[in-house]
C-alpha positions as a LaTeX table, in Angstrom:
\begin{tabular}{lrrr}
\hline
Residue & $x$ (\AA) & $y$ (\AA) & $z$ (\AA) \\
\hline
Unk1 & $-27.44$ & 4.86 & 17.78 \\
Unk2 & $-24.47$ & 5.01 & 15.29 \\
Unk3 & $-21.86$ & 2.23 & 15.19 \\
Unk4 & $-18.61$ & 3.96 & 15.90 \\
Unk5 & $-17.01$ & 4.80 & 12.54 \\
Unk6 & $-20.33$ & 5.05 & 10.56 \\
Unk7 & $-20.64$ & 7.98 & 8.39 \\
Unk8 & $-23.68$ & 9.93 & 8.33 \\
Unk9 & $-25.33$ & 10.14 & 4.76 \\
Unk10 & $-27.55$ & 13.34 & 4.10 \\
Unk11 & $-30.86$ & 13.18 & 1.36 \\
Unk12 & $-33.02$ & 14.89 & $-0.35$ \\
Unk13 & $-34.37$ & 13.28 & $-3.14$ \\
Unk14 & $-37.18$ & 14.89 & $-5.58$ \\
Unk15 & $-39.21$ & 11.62 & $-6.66$ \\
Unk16 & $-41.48$ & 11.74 & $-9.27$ \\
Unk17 & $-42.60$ & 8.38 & $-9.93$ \\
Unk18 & $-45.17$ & 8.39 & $-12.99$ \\
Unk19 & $-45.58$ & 4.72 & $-13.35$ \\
Unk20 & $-46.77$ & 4.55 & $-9.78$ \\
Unk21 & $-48.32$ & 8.73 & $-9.25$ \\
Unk22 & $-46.28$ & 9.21 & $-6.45$ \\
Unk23 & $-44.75$ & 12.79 & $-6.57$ \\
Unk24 & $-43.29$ & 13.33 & $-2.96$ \\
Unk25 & $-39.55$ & 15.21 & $-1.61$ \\
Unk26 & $-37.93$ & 12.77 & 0.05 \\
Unk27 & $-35.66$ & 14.11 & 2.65 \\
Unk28 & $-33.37$ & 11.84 & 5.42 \\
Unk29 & $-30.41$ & 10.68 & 6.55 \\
Unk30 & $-28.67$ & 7.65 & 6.96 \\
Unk31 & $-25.63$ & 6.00 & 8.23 \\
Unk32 & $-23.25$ & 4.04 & 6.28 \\
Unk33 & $-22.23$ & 1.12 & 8.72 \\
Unk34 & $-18.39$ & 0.69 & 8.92 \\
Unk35 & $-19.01$ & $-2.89$ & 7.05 \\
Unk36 & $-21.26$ & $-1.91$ & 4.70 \\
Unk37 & $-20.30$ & $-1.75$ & 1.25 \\
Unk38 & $-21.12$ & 1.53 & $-0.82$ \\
Unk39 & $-22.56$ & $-0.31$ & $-3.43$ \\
Unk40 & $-25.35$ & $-1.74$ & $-0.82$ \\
Unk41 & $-25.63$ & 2.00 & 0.63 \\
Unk42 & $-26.50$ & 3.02 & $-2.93$ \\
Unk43 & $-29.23$ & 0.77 & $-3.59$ \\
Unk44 & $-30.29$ & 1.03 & 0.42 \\
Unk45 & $-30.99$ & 5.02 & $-0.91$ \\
Unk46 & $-32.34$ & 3.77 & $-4.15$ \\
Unk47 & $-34.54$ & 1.07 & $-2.64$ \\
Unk48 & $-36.15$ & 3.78 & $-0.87$ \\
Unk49 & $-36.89$ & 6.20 & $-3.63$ \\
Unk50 & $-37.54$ & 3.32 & $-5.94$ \\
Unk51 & $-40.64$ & 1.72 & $-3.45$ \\
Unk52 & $-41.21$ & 4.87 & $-1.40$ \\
Unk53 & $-44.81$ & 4.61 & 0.35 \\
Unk54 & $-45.49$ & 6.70 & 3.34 \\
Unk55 & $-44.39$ & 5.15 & 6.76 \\
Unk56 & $-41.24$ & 3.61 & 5.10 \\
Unk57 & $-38.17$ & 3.20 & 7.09 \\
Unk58 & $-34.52$ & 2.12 & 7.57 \\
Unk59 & $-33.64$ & $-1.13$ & 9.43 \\
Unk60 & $-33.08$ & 0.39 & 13.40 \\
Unk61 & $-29.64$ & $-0.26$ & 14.51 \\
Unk62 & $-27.98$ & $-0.73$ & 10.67 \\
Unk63 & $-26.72$ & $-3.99$ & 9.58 \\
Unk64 & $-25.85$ & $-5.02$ & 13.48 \\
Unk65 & $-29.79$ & $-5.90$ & 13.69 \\
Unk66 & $-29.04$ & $-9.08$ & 11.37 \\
Unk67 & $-32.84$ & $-10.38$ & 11.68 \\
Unk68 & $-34.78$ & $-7.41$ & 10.53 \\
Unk69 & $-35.66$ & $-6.06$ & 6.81 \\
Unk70 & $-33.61$ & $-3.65$ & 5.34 \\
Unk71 & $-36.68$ & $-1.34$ & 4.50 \\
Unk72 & $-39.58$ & $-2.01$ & 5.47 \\
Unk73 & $-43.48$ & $-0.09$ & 6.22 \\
Unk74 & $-45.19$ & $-1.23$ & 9.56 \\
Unk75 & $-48.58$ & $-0.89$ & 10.55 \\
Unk76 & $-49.78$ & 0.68 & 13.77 \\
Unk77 & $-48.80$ & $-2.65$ & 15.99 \\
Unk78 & $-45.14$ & $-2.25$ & 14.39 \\
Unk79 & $-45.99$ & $-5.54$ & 12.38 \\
Unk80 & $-44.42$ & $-5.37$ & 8.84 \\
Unk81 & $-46.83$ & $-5.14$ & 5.92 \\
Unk82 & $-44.07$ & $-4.83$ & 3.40 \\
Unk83 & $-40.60$ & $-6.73$ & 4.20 \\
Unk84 & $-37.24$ & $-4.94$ & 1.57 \\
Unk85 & $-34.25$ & $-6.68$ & 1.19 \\
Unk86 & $-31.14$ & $-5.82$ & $-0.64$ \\
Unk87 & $-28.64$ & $-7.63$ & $-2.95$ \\
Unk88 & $-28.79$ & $-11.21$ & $-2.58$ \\
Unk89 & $-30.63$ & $-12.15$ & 0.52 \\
Unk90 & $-30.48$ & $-15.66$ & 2.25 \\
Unk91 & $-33.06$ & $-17.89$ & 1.55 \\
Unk92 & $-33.93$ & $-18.30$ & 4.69 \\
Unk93 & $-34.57$ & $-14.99$ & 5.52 \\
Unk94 & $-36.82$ & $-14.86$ & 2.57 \\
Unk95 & $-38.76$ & $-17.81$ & 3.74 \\
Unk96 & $-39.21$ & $-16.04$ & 6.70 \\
Unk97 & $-40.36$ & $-12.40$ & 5.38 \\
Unk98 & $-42.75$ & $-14.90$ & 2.91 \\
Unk99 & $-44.32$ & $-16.47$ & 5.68 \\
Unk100 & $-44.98$ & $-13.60$ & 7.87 \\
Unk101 & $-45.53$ & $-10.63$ & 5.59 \\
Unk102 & $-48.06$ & $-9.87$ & 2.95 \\
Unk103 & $-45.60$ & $-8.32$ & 0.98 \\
Unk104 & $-41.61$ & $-8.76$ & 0.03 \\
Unk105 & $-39.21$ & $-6.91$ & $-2.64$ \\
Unk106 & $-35.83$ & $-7.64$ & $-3.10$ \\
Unk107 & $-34.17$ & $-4.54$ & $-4.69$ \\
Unk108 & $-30.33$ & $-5.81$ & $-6.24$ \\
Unk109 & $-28.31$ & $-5.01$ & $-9.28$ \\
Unk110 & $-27.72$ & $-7.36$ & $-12.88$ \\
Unk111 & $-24.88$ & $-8.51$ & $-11.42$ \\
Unk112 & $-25.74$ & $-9.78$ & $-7.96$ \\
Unk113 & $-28.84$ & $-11.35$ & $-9.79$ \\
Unk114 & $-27.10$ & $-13.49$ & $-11.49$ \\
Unk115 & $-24.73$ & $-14.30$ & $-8.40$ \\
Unk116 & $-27.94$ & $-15.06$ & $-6.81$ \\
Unk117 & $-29.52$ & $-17.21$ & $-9.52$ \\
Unk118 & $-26.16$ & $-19.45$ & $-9.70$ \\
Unk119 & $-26.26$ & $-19.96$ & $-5.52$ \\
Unk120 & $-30.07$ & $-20.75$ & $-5.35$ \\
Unk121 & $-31.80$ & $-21.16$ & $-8.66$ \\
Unk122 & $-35.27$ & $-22.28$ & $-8.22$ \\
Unk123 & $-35.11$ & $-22.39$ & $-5.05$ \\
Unk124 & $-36.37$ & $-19.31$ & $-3.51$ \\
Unk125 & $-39.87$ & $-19.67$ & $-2.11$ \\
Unk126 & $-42.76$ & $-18.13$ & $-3.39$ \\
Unk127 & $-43.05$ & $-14.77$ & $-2.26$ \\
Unk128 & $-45.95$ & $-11.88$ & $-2.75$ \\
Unk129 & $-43.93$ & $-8.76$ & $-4.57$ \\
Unk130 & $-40.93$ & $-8.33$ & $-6.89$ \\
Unk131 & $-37.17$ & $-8.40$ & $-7.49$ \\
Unk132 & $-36.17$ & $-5.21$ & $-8.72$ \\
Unk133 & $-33.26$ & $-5.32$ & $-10.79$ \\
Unk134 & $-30.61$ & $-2.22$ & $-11.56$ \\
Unk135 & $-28.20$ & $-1.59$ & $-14.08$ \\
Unk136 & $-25.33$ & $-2.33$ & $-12.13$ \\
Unk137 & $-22.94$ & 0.50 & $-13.62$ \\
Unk138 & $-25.47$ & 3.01 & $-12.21$ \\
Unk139 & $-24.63$ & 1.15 & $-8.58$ \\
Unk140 & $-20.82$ & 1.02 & $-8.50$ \\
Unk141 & $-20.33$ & 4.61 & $-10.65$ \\
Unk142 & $-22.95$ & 6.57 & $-7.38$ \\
Unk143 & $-21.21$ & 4.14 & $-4.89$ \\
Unk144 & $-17.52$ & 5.65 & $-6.17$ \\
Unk145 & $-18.90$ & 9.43 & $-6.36$ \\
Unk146 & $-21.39$ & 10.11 & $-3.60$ \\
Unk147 & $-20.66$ & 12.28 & $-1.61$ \\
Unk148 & $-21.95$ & 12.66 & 2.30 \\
Unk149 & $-24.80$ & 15.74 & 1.22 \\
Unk150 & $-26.75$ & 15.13 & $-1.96$ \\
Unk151 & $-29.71$ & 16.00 & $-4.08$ \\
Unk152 & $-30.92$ & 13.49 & $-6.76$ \\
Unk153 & $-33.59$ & 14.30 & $-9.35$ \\
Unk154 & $-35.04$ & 10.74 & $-9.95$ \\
Unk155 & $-37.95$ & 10.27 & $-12.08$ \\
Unk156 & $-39.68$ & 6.84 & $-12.96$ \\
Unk157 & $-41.25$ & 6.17 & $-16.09$ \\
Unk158 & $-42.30$ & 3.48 & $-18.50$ \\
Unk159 & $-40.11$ & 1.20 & $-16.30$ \\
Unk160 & $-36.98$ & 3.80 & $-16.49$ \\
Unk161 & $-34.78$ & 5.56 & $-13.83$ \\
Unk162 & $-33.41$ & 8.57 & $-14.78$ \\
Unk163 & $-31.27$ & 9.94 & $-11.81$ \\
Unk164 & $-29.78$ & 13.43 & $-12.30$ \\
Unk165 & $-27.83$ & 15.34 & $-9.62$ \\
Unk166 & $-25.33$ & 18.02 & $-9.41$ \\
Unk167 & $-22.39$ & 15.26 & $-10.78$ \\
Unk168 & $-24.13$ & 13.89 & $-13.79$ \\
Unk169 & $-27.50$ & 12.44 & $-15.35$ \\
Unk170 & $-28.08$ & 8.47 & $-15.41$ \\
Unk171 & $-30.40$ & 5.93 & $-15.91$ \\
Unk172 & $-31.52$ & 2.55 & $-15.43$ \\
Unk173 & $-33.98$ & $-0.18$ & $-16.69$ \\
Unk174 & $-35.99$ & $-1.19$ & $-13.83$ \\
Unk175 & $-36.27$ & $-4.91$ & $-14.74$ \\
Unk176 & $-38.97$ & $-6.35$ & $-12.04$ \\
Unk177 & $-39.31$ & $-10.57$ & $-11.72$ \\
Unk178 & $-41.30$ & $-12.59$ & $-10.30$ \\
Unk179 & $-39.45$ & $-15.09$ & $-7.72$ \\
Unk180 & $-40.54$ & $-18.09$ & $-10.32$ \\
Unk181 & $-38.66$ & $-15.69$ & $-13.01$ \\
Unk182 & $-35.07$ & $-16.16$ & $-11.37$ \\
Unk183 & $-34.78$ & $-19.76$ & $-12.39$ \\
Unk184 & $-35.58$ & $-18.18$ & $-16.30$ \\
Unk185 & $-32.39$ & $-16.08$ & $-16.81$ \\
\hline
\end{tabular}
């Protein structure tokens, strides 16, 4: 169920992801919450392109369900096998995701990375996965321009996202870390 004054967002997204073979059509939809910011709608839609697997899914009931992932894949008993978090996440939900998942990602932009670093440094627990960095110019020029009903070209390769729709072409490093790596920058 929609919170009242969400907007509906409408997908398709050809993905063709040679660094990890995964050529798919991607095609959903998904509610901006009334409090979410379009920056963190942009990289909810390019978290999911980005670590795509079959079975992936949006967090039910939007940012109102405060204790679940953003993204994540489930197994057949609905426990989470891969826990995806956005922006800067609380430490203490990390803690939690490490503890009880075999796998977490953290998918933010340069900018909120180093917000991040300066509020918790080294001390984000160890965690199986990545932090998946953007250029954060891609994130705030699609949050300004995206409209309700879109089709993105995105293509992966050598560690490069090149994003072309209708508007424009762009692209982005994809700058993965390590959770020991954050303290480094």
């Amino acid at each position: 169920m929609m919170a009242q004054g969400s907007q509906l967002y409408h997908a398709r997204i050809q993905l063709a992801d040679t660094d990890r073979q995964c050529y798919e059509t991607l095609a959903f939809s998904t509610p901006q919450h009334p409090s979410e910011k379009p920056e963190r709608l942009v990289l909810r839609l390019l978290a999911y392109a980005l670590l795509y697997e079959p079975g992936l899914e949006f967090r039910k009931g939007g940012l109102s369900e405060g204790e679940a992932p953003d993204l994540a894949i489930r197994d057949g008993s609905n426990r989470i096998l891969h826990w995806i978090d956005l922006g800067t996440p609380a430490l203490g939900r990390l803690r939690k995701a490490a503890r009880h998942t075999p796998k977490v990602s953290v998918v933010t932009h340069e900018g909120l990375l180093l917000r991040w670093k300066r509020q918790h440094g080294n001390q984000l627990p160890d965690f199986q996965g990545d932090i998946l960095s953007l250029d954060e110019e891609l994130v705030v020029t699609l949050s300004r321009s995206l409209p309700r009903r879109f089709d993105w070209q995105a293509t992966i390769s050598g560690g490069v996202l090149y994003l072309d729709s209708t508007e424009a072409s762009r692209s982005s490093p994809l700058r993965r870390l390590s959770p020991g790596q954050l303290g480094s920058l």
